[in-house]
C-alpha positions, 0 to 999 in steps of 0.5 A: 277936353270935350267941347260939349263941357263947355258951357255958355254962362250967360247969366254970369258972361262967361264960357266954363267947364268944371273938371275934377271938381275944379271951375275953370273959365273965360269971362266976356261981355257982348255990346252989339256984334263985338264980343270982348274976351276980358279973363281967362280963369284956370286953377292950378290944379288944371294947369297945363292940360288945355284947358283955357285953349280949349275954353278960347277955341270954343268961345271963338267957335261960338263967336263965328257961329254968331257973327261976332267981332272980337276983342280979345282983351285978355293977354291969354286970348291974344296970345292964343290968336297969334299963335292960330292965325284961323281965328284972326278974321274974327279980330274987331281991330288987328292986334298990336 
């Protein structure tokens, strides 16, 4: 998936990209320099190519650019900072 399909939603909070006519996204609210990851949305017929990862690394990318903390309230986003460590400077607190 190309980053540039990624968009940022302000007006709905969320990262989203649309692929093979299908929304996919991940949801977030920003309250001062925290951004809190809340959901991460993926059709099933999306499944399995990527797509939320690439939606995370984009919005963690966007976060950097922006000097925010982050809060990765949603299972999927925490997971996908464990499993990247490169990201987890950007951690508000460390993960449990």
């Amino acid at each position: 998936m190309e980053s540039d399909a990624i968009r940022d939603n302000t007006d709905r909070h969320r990262y989203e990209v649309t692929i093979d006519g299908h929304l996919a996204h991940a949801d977030y609210r920003v309250e001062g320099d925290v951004i809190t990851f809340t959901h991460t949305i993926v059709p099933p017929a999306l499944e399995g190519r990527g797509i939320a990862s690439g939606l995370i690394r984009h919005g963690l990318s966007e976060a950097r650019a922006r000097g925010l903390r982050v809060v990765p309230q949603c299972p999927f986003v925490a997971a996908y900072i464990r499993k990247h460590p490169e990201w987890a400077d950007l951690l508000a607190a460390p993960l449990d």
